[in-house]
N, C-alpha and C positions, 0 to 999 in steps of 0.2 A: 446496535452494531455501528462502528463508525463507517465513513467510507472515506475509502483514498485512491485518488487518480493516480494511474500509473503512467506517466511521461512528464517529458522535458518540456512539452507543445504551450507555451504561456495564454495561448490563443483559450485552448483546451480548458485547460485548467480554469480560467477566468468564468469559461462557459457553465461547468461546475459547480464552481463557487455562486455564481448568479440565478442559478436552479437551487439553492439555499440548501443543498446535501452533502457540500465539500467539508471533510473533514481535518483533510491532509492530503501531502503530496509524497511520491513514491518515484525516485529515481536513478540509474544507474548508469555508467559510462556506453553504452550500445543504446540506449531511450535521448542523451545527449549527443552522441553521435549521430543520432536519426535526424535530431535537427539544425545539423552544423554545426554543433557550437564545437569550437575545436580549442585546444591553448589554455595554458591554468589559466589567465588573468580569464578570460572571456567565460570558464566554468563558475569561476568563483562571481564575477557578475550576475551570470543567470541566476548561480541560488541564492542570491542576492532581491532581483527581481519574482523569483515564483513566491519569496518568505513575502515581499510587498502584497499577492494577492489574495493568499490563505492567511488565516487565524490559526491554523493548525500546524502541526508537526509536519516537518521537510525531510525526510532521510536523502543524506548526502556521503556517495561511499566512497571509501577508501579505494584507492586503485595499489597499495604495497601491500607486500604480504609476508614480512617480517615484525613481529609485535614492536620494537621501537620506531620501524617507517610505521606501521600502523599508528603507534601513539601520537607521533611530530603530526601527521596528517590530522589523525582527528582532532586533537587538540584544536588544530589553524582552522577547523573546520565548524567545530562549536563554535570560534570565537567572532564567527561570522552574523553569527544570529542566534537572538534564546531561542527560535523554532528547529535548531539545526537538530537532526538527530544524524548519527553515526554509524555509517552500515558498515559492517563488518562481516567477513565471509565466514563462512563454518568451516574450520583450519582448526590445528591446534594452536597456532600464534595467535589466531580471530579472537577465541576463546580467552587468552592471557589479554589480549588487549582491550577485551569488555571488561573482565576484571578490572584493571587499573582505570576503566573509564569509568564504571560504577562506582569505583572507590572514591573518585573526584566530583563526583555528580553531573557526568556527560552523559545523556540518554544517548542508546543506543540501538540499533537495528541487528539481529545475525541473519543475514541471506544466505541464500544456496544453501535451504534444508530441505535436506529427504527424506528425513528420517525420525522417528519418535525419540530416536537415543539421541540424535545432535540437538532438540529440542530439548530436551531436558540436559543437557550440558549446558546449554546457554543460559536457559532457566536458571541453575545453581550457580554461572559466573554474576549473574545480576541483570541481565538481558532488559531492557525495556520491552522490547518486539521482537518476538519469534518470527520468521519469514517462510514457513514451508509453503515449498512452489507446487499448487497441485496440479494445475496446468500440464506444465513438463513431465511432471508425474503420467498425468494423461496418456500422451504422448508414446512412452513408452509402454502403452496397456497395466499400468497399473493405476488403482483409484484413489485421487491424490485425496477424497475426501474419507478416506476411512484413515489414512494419515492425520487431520484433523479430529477427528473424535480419538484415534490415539492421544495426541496430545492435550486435548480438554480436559479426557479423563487422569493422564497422570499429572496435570496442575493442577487440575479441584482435588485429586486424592493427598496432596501436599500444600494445597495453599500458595503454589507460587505467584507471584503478582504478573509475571513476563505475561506480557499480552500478545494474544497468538494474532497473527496478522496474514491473512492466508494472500497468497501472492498468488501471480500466473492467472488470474482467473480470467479466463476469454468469453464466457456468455451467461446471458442474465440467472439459468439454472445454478452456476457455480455461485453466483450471489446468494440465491434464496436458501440454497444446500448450505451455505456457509452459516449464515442464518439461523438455523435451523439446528445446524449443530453445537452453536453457542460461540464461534470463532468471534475476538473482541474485534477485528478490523478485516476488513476486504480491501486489498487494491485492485483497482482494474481499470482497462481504458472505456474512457467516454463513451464509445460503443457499447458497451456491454452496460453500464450505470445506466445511461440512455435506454436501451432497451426494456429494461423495465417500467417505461412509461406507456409499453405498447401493449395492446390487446384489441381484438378484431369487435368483439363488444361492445369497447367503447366508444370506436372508431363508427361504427352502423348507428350506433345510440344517438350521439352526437350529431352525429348527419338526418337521424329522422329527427330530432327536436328542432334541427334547425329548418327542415323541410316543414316541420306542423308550423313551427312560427313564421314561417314566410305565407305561409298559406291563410293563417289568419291573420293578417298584417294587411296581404291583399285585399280580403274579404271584407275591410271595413270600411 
């Protein structure tokens, strides 16, 4: 399963990447707002800069929500970078404008999925990445991860290539579930990636090996 950082934070991300688990990066106008970055020139800079720190795929979204402002956008937005991927919202415009961007061979992202049916509509325009938020799902008492095994199962029962990318994920449980269910990618913030380094185990383990080997270090 890949992993992908969810934010704009360059700091972040770097941190990521240097823990040798970055696979990609995940961003959208409120993750860029978080960090000031304000103004086209100064957006398109950033993802300019976060493609410098990853090897991996950048999704960089669209803020129109008419399929020709859709296409002008992503179009300027591939041509920024071969890492750029194109996020585009789950709409019916969304849907025509990953069409025309598959058609052209601009990888592309659909965010803001809730559902197994707008997964598999994106699936069928050409989708690179499915983005269902199970987070948010959460949120409202429903289980964003049986939303994910809906869709695993109806792309393995068809062969679709779209790779499910489960978004939203806020704690390291949402990773291993993801996992587990066969999701091709997780975004999440550094918090939650991070915490899967922890465990109280290892943490005691650690501490007495290093307590014996002080003890016989003195002793000699």
């Amino acid at each position: 399963m890949k992993f992908f950082i969810d934010t704009a934070n360059l700091a972040q991300i770097k941190e990521a990447h240097d823990m040798g688990v970055l696979d990609g990066v995940t961003t959208n106008p409120s993750l860029m707002a978080k960090e000031g970055i304000t103004g086209h020139d100064n957006v398109i800079k950033h993802y300019k800069a976060i493609c410098e720190i990853t090897d991996g795929d950048v999704s960089a979204e669209v803020i129109s929500t008419t399929v020709d402002e859709m296409i002008a956008e992503g179009e300027a937005l591939a041509k920024l970078h071969p890492q750029i991927v194109v996020k585009v919202p789950m709409i019916k415009d969304g849907v025509k404008a990953i069409k025309y961007f598959t058609s052209k061979g601009i990888k592309t992202n659909c965010t803001l999925v809730f559902s197994a049916g707008q997964a598999l509509l994106a699936a069928k325009a050409g989708a690179t990445y499915v983005s269902p938020f199970i987070g948010r799902l959460d949120d409202v008492s429903t289980d964003g991860l049986t939303l994910i095994e809906d869709i695993r199962l109806i792309f393995d029962n068809y062969g679709y290539t779209t790779q499910i990318l489960a978004a939203s994920a806020r704690h390291p449980m949402h990773i291993i579930n993801c996992a587990k269910i066969g999701a091709d990618v997780v975004t999440a913030p550094l918090s939650a990636i991070a915490a899967l380094l922890k465990h109280p185990l290892t943490d005691s383990g650690l501490a007495q090996f290093l307590a014996d080997h002080a003890k016989a270090a003195a002793s000699v």
